[in-house]
DSSP file (Angstrom, degrees, kcal/mol; ACC not computed):
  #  RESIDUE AA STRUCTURE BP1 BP2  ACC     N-H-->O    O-->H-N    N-H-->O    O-->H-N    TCO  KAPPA ALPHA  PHI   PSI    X-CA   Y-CA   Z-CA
    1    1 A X              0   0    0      0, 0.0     2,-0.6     0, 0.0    37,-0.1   0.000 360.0 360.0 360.0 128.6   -2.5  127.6   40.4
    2    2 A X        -     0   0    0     95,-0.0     2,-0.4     2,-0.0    95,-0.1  -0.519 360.0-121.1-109.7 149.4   -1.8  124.1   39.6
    3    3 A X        -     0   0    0     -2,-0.6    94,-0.1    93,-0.3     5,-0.0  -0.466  17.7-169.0 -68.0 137.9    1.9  123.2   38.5
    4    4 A X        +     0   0    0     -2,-0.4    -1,-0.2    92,-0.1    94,-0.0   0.492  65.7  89.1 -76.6 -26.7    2.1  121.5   34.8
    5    5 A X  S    S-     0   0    0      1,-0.2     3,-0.1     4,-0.0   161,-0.1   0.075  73.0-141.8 -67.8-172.2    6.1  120.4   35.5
    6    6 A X  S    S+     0   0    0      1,-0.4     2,-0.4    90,-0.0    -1,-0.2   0.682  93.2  26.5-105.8 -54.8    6.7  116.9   37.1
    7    7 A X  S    S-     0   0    0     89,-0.1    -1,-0.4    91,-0.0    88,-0.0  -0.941  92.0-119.1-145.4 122.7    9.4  118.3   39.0
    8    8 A X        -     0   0    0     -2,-0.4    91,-0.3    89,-0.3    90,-0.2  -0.232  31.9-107.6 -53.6 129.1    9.8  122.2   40.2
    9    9 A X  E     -a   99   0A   0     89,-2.3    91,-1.0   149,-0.1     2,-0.3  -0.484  48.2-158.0 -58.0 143.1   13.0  124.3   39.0
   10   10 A X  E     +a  100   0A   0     89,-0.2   101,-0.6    91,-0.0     2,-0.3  -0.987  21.0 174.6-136.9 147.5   15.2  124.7   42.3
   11   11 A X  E     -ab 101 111A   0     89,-1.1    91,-1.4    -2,-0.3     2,-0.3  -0.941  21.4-138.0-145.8 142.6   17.9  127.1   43.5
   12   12 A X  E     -ab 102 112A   0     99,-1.8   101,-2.8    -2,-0.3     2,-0.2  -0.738   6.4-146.5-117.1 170.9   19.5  127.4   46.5
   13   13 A X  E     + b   0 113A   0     89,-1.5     2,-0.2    -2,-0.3    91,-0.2  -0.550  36.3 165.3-100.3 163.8   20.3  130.9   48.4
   14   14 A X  E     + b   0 114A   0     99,-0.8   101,-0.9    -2,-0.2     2,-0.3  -0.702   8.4 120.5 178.1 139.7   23.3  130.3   49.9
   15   15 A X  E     - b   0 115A   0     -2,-0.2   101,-0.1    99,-0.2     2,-0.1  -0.874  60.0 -54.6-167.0-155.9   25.9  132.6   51.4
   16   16 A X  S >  S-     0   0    0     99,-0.6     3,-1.0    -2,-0.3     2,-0.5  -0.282  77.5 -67.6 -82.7-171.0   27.7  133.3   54.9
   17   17 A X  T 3  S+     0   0    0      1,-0.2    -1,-0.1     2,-0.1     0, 0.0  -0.577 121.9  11.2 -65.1 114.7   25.9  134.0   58.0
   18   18 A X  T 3  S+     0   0    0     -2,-0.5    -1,-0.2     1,-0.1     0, 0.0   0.760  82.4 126.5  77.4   9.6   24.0  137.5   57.7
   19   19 A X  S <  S-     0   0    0     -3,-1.0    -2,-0.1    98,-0.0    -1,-0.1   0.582  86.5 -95.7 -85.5   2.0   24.7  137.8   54.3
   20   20 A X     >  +     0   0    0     -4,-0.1     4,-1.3    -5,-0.0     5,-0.2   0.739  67.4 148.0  88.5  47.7   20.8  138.4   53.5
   21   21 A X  H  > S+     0   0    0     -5,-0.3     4,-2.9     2,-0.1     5,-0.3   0.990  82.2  35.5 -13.9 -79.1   19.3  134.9   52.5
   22   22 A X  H  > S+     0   0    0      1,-0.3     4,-1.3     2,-0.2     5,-0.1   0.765 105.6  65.0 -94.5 -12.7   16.5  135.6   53.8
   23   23 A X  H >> S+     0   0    0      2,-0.2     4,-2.4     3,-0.2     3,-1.1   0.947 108.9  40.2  -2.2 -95.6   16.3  138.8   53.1
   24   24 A X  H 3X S+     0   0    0     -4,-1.3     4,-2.1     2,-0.3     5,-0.3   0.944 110.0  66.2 -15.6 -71.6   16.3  138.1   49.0
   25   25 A X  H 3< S+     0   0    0     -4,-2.9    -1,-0.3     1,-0.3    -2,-0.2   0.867 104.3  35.8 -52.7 -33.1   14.2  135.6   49.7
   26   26 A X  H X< S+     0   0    0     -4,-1.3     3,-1.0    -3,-1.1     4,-0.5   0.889 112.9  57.9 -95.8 -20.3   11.5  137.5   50.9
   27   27 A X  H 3< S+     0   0    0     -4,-2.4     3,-0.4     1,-0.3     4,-0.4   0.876 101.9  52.0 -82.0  -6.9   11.9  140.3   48.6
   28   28 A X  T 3X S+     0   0    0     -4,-2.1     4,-1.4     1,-0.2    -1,-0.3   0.203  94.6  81.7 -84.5  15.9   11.6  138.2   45.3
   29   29 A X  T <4 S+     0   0    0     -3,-1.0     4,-0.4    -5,-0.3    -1,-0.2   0.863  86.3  46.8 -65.7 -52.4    8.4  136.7   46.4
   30   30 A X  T  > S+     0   0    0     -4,-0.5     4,-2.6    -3,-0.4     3,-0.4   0.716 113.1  53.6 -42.7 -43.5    6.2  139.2   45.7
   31   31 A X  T  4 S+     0   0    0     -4,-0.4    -2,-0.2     1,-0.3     4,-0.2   0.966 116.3  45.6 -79.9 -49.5    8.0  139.3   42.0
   32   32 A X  T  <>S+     0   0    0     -4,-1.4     5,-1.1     1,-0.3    -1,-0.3   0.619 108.9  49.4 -73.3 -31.4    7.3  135.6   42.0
   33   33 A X  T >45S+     0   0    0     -3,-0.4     3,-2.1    -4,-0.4    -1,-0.3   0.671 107.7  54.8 -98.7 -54.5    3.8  135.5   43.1
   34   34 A X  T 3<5S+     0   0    0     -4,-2.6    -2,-0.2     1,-0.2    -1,-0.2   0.609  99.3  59.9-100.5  33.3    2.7  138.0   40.8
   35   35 A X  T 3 5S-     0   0    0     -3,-0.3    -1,-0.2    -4,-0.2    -2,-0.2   0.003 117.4-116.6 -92.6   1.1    4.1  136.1   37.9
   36   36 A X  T < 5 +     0   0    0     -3,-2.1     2,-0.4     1,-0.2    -3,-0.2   0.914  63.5 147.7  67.4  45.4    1.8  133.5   39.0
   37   37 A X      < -     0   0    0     -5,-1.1     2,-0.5    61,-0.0    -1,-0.2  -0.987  54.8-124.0-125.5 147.6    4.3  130.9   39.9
   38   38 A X        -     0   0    0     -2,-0.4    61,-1.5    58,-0.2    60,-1.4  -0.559  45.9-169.4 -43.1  91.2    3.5  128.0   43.3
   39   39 A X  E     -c   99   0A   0     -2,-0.5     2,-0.2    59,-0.2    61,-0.2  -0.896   7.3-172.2-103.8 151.0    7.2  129.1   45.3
   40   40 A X  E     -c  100   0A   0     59,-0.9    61,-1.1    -2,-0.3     2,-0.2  -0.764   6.2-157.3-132.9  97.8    7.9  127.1   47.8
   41   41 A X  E     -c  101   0A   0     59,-0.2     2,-0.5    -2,-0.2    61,-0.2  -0.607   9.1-175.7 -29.8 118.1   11.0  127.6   50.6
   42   42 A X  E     -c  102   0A   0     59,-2.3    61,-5.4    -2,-0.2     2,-0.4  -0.998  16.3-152.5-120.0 131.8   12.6  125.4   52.6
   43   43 A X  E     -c  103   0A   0     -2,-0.5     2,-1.0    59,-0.2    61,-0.2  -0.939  10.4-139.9-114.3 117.0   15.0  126.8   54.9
   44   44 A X        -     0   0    0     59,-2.7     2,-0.7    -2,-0.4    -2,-0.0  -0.649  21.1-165.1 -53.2  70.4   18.3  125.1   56.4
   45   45 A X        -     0   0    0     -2,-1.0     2,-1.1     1,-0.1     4,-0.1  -0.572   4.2-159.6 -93.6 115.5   18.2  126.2   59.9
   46   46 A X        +     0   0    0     -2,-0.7     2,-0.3     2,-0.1    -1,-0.1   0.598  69.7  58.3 -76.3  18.5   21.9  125.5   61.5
   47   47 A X  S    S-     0   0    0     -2,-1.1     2,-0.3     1,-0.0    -2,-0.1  -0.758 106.7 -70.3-126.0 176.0   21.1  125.5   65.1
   48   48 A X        -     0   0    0     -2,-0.3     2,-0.8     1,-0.1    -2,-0.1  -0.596  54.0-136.6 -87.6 150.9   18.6  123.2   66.9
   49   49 A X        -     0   0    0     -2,-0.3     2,-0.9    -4,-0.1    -1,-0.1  -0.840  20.5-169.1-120.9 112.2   15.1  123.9   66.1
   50   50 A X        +     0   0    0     -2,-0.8    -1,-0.0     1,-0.2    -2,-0.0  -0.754  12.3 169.9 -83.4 110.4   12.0  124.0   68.2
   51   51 A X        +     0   0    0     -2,-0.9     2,-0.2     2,-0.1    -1,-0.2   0.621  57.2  69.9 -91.8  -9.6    9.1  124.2   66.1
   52   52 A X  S    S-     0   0    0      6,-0.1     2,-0.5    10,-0.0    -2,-0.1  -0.458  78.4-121.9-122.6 152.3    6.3  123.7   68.9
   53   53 A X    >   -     0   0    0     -2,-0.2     3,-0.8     1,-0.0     6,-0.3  -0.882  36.5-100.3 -89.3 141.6    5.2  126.4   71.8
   54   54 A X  T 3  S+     0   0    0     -2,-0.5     4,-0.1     1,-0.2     5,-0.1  -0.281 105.1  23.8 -47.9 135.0    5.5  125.5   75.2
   55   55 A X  T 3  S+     0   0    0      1,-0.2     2,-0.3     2,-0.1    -1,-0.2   0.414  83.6 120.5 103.8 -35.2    1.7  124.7   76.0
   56   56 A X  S <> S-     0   0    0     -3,-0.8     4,-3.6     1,-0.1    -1,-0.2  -0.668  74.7-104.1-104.1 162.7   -0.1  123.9   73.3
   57   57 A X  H  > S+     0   0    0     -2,-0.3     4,-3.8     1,-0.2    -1,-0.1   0.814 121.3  47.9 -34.6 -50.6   -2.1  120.8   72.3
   58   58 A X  H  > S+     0   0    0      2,-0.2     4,-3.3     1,-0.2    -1,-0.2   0.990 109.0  48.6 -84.9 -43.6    0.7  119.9   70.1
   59   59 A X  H  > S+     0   0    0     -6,-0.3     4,-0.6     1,-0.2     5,-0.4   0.960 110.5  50.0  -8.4 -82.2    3.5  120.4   72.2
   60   60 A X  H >< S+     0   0    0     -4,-3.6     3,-1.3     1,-0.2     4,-0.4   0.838 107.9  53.9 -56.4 -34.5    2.2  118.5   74.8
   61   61 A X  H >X>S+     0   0    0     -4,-3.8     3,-2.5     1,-0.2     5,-2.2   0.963 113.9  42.3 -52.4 -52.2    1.4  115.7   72.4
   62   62 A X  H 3<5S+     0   0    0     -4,-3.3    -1,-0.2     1,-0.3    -2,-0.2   0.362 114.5  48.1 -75.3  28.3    5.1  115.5   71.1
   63   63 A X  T <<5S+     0   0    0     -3,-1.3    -1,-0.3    -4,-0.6    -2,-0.2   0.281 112.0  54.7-131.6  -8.5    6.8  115.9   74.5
   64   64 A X  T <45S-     0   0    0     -3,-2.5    -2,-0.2    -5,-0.4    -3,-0.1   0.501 135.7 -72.4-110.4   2.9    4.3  113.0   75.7
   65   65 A X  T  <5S+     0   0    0     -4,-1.1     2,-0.2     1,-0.3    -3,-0.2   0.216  87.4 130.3 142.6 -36.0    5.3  110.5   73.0
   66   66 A X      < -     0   0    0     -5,-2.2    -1,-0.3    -6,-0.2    16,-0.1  -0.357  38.8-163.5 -61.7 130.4    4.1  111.4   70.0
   67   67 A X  S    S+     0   0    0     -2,-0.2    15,-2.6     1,-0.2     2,-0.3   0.936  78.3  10.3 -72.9 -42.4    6.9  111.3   67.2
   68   68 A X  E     +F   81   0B   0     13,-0.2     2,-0.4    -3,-0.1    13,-0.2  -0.894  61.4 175.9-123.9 163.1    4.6  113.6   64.8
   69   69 A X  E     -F   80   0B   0     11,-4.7    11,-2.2    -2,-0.3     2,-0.3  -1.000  16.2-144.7-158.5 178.4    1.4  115.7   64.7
   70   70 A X  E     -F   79   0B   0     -2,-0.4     2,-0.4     9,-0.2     9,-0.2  -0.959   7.1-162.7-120.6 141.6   -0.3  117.8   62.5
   71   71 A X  E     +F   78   0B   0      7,-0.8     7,-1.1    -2,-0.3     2,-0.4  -0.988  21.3 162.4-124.5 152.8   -2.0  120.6   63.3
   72   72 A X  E     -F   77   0B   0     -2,-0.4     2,-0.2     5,-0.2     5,-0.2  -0.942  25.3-176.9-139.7 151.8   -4.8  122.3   60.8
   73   73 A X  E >   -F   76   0B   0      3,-0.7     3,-1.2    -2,-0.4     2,-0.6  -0.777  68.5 -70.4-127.0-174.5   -8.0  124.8   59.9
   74   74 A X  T 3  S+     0   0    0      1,-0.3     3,-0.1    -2,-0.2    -2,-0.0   0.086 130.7  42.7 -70.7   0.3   -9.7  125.2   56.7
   75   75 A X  T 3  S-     0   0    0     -2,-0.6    -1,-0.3     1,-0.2     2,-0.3   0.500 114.6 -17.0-127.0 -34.2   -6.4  127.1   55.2
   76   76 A X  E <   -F   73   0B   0     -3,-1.2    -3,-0.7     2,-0.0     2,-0.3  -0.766  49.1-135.1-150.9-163.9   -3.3  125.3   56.3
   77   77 A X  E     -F   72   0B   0     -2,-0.3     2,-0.3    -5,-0.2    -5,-0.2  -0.955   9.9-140.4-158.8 171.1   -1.5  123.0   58.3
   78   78 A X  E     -F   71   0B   0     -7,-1.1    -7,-0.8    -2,-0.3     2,-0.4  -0.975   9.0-166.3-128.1 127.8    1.5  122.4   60.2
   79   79 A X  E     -F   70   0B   0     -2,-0.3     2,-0.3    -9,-0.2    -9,-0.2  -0.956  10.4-172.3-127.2 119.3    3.3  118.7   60.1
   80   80 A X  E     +F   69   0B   0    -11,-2.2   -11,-4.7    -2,-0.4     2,-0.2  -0.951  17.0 174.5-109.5 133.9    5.9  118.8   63.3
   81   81 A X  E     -F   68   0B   0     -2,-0.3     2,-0.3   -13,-0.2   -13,-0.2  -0.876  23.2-147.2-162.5 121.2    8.1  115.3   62.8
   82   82 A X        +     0   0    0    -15,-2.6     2,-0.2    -2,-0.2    -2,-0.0  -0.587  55.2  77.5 -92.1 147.6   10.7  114.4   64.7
   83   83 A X  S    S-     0   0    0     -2,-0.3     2,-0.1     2,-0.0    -2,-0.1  -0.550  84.8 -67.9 150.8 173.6   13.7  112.4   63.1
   84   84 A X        +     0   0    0     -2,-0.2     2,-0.2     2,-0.0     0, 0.0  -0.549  58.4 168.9 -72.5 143.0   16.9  113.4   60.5
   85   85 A X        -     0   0    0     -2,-0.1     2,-0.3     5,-0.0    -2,-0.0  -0.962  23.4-152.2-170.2 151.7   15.7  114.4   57.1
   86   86 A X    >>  -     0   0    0     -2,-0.2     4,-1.5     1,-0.1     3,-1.0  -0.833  35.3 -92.5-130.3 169.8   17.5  115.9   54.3
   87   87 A X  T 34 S+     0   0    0     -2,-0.3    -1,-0.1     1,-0.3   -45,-0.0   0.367 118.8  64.9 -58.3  -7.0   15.7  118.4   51.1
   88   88 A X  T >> S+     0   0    0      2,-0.1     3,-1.9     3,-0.1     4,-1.6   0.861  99.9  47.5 -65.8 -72.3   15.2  116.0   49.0
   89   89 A X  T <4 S+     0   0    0     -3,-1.0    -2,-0.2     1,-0.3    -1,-0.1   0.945 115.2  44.9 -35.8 -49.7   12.5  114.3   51.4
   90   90 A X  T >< S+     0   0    0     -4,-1.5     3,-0.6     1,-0.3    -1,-0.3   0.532  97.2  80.9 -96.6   5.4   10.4  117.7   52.2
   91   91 A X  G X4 S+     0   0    0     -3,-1.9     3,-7.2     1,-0.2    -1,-0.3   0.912  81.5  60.0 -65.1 -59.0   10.6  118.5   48.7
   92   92 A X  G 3< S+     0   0    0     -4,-1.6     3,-0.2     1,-0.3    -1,-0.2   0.393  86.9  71.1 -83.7  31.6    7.9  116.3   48.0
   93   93 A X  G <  S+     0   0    0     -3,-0.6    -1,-0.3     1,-0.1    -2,-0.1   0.293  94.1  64.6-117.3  33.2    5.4  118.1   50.2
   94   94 A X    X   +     0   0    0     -3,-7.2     3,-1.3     1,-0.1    -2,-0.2   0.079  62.8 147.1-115.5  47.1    5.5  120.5   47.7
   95   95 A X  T 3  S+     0   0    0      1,-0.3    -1,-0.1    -3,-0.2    -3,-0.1   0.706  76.4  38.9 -33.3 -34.5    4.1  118.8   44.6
   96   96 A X  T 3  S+     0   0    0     -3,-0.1     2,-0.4   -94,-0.0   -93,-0.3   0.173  83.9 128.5-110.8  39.0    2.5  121.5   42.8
   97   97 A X    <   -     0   0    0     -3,-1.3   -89,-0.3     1,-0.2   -58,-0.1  -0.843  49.8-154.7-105.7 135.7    5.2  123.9   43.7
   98   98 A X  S    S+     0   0    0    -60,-1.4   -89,-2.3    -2,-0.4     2,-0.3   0.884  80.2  13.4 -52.3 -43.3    6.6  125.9   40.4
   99   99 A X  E     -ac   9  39A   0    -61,-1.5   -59,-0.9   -91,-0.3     2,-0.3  -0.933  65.8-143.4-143.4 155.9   10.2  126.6   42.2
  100  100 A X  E     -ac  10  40A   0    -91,-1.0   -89,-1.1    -2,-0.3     2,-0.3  -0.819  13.1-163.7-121.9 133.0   11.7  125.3   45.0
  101  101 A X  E     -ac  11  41A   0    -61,-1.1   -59,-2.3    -2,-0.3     2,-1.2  -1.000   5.8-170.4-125.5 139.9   13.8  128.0   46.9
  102  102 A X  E     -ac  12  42A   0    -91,-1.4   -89,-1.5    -2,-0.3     2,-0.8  -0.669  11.0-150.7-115.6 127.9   16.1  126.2   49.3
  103  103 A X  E     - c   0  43A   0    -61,-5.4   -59,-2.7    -2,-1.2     2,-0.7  -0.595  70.0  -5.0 -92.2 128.4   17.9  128.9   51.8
  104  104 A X  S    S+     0   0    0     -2,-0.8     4,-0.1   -91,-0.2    -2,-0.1  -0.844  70.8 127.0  92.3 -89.0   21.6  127.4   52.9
  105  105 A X        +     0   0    0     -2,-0.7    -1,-0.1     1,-0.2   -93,-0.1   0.696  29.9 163.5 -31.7  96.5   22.6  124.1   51.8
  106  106 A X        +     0   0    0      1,-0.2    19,-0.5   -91,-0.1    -1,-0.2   0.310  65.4  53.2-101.1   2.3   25.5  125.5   50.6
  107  107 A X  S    S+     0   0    0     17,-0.1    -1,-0.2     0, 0.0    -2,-0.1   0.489  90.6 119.5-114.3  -7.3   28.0  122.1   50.1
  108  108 A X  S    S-     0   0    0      1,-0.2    20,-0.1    -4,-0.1   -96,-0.0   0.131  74.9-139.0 -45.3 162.2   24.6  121.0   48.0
  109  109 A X  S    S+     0   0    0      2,-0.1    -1,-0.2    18,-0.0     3,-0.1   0.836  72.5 122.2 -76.8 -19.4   25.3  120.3   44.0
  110  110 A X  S    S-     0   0    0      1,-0.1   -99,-0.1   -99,-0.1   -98,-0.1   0.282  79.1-100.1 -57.1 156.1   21.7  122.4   43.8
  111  111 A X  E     -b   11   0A   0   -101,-0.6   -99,-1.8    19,-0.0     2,-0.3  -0.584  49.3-145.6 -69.8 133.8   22.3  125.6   41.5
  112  112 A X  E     -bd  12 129A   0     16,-2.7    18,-2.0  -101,-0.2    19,-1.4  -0.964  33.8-159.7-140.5-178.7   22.9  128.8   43.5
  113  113 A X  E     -bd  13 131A   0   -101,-2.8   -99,-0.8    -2,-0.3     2,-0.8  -0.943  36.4-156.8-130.5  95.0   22.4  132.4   43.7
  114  114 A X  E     -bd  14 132A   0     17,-1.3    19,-1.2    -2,-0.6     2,-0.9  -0.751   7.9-146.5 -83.2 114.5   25.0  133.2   46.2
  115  115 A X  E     -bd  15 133A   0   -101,-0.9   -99,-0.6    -2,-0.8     2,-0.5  -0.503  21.4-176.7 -93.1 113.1   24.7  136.5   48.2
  116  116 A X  E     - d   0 134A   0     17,-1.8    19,-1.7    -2,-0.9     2,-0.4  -0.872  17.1-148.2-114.0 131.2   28.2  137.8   48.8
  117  117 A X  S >  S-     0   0    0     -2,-0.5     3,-0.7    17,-0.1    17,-0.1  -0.686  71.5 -23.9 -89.9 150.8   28.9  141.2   51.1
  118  118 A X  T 3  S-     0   0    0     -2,-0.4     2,-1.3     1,-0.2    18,-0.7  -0.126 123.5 -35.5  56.5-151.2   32.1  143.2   49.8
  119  119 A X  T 3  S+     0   0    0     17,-0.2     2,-0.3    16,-0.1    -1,-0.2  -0.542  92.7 161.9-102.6  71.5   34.9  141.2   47.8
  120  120 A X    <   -     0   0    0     -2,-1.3     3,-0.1    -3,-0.7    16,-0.1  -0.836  42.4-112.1 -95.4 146.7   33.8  138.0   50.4
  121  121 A X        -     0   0    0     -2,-0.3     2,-0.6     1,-0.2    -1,-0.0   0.299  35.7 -90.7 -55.4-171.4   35.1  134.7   48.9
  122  122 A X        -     0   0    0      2,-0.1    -1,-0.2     1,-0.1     4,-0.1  -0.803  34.4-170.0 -94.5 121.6   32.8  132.3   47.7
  123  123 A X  S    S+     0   0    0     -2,-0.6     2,-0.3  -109,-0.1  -108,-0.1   0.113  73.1  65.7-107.4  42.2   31.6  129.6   50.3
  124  124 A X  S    S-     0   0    0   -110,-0.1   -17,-0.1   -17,-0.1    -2,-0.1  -0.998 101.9 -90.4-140.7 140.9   30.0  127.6   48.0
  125  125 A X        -     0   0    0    -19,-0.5     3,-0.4    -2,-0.3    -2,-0.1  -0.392  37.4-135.7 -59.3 155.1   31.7  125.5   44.7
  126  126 A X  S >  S+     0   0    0      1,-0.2     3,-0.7     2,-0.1    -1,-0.2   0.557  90.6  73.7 -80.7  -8.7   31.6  127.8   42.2
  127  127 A X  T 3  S+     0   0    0      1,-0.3    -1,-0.2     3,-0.0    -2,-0.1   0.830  95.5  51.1 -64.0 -49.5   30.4  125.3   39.7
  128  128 A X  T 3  S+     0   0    0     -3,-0.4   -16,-2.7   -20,-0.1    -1,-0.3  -0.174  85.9 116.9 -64.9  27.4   27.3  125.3   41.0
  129  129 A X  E <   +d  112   0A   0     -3,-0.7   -16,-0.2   -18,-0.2     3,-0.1  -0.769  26.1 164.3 -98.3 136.6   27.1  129.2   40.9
  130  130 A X  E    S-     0   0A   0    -18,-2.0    14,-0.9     1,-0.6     2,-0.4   0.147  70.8  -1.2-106.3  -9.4   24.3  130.8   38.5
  131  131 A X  E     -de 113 144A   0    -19,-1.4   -17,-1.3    12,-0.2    -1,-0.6  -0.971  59.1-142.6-165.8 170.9   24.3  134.0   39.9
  132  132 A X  E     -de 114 145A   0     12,-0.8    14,-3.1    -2,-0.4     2,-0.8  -0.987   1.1-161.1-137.5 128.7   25.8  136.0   42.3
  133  133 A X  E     +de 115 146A   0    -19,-1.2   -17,-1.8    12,-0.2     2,-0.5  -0.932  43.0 146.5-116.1 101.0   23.9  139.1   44.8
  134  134 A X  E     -d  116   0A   0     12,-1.1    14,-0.5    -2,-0.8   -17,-0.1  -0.990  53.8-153.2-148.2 147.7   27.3  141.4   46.1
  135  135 A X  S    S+     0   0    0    -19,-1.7     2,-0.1    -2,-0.5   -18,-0.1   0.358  89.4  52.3 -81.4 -14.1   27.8  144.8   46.9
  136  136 A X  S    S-     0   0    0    -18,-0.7     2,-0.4   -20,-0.3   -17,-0.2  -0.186 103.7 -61.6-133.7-147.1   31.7  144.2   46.0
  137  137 A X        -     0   0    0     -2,-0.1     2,-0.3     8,-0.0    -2,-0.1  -0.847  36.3-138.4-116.3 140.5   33.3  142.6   42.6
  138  138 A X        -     0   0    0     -2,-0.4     3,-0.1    -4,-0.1   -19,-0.0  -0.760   7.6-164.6 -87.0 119.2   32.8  139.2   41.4
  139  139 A X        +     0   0    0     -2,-0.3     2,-1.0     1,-0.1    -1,-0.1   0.668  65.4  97.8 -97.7   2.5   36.0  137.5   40.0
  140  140 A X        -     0   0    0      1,-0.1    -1,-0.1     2,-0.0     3,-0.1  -0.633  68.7-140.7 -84.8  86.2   33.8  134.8   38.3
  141  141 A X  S    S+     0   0    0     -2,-1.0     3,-0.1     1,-0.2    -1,-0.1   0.203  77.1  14.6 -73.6 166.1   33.1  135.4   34.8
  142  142 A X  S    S+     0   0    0      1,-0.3     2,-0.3     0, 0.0    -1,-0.2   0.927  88.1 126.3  54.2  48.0   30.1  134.9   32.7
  143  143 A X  S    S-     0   0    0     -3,-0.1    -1,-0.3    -5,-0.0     2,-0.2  -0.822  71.2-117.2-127.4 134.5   27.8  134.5   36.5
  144  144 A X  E     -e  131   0A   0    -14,-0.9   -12,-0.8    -2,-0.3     2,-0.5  -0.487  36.2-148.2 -79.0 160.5   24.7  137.4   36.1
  145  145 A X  E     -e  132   0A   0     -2,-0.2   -12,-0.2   -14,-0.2     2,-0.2  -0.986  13.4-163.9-132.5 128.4   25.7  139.8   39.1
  146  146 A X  E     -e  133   0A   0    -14,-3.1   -12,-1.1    -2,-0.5     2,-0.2  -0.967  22.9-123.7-129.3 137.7   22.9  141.5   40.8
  147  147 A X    >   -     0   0    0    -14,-0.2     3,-2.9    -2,-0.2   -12,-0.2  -0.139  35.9-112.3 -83.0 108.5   23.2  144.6   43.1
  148  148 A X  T 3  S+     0   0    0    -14,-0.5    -1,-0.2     1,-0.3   -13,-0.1   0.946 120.4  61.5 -26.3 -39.5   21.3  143.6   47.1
  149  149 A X  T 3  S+     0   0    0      1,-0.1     2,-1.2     2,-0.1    -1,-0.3   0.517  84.3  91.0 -91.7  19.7   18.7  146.1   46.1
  150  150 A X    <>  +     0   0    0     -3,-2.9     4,-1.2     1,-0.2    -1,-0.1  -0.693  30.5 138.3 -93.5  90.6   17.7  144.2   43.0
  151  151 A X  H  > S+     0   0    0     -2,-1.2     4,-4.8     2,-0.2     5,-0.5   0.928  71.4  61.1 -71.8 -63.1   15.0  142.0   43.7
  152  152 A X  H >> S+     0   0    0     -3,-0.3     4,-2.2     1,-0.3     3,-0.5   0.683 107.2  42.1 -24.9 -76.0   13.4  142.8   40.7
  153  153 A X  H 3> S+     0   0    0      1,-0.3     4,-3.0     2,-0.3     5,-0.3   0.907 109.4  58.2-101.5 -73.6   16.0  141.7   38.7
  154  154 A X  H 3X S+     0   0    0     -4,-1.2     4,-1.4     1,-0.3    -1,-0.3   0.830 105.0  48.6 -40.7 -37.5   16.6  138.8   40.6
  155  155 A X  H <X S+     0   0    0     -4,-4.8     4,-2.9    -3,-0.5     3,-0.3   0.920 107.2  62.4 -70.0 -35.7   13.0  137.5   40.2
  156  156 A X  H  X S+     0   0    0     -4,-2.2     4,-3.2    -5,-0.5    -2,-0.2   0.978 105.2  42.5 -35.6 -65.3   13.5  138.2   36.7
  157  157 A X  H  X S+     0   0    0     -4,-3.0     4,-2.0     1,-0.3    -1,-0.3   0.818 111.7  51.4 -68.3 -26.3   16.1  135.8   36.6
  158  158 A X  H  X S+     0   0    0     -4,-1.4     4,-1.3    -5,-0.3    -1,-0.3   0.737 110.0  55.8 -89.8 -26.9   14.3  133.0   38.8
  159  159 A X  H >X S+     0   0    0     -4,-2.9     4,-1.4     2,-0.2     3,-1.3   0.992 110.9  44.9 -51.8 -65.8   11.2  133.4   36.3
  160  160 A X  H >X S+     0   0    0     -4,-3.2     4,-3.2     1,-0.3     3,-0.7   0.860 111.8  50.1 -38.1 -65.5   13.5  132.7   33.3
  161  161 A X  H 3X S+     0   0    0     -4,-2.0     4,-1.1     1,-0.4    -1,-0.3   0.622 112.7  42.4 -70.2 -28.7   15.0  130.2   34.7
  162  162 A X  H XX S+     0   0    0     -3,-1.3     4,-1.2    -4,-1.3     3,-0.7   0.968 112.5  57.5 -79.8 -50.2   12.0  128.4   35.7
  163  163 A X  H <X S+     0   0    0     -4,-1.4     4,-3.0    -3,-0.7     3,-0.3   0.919 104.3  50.2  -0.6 -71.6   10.5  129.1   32.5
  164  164 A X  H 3< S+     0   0    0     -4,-3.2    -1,-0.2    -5,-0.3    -2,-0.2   0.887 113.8  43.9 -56.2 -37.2   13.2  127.5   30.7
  165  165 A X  H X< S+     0   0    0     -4,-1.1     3,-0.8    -3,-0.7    -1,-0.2   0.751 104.2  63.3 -82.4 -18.5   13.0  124.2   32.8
  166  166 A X  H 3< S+     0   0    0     -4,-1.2    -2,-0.2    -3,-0.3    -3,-0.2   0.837 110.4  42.9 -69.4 -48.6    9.2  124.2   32.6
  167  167 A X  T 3<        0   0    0     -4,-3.0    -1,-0.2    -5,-0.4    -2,-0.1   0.408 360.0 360.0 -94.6  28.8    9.9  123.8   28.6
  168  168 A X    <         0   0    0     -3,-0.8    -1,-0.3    -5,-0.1    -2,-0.2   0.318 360.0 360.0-108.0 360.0   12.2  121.6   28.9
């Protein structure tokens, strides 16, 4: 499906550690997918990240010198590239992506859908809040609230809301 925006609605996930990012994230996917919208994820990972296997072609090329490589078949690819790089940058290898979901950057301005367990504070500014996913009470009014077992509802809301920027 090819995207009609210039530039992809985005929301970030954003919570404490184990608060089910990615959880959410994989259940609205399905909701998303069969509303026929290009989602695209990029995920924050806080620890250092080894993308390669021990072994392989591509490995050995980036451990022998290579800075990047690519590897592909007839379906996908993989781009490993080493250097600092922030969500803005790896946004644009998603061009034709309807929504951008970004899991963590949580000091970002991006709008987020924070997943809070119990009455846990916010770790995110609240300004940037569009929604909230908790099990416990919200003290922020006029935020949609959705229950950890609503996916549904939550893709609901990431349709609109891409909807609404798509006609904008």
């Amino acid at each position: 499906m090819e995207n009609t925006n210039i530039t992809p609605a985005i929301v970030a996930v954003c919570g404490s550690k184990n608060s089910g990012k990615t959880t959410l994230i994989e259940a609205v996917l399905p909701h998303l997918a069969r509303a026929g919208l290009n989602v695209a994820v990029i995920k924050h990972h806080g620890h250092k990240l080894d993308p390669d296997v021990r072994g392989t072609d591509t490995y050995r090329f980036n451990h022998n010198g290579a800075y990047g490589t690519v590897i592909t078949d007839d379906d996908c690819f993989m781009l490993v590239k080493y250097g600092r790089t922030d969500e803005r940058a790896l946004m644009r290898y998603f061009p034709e992506a309807d929504l951008i979901l970004l899991e963590g950057y949580k000091e970002s301005g991006w709008p987020k859908i924070e997943m809070r367990r119990d009455a846990a504070v916010s770790v995110c500014d609240t300004k940037t809040l569009i929604a909230v996913v908790t099990d416990g009470i919200v003290p922020e009014r006029d935020i949609p609230v959705f229950a950890y077992a609503d996916s549904a509802g939550v893709a609901g809301f990431l349709i609109a809301r891409q909807r609404s920027a798509a006609s904008e």
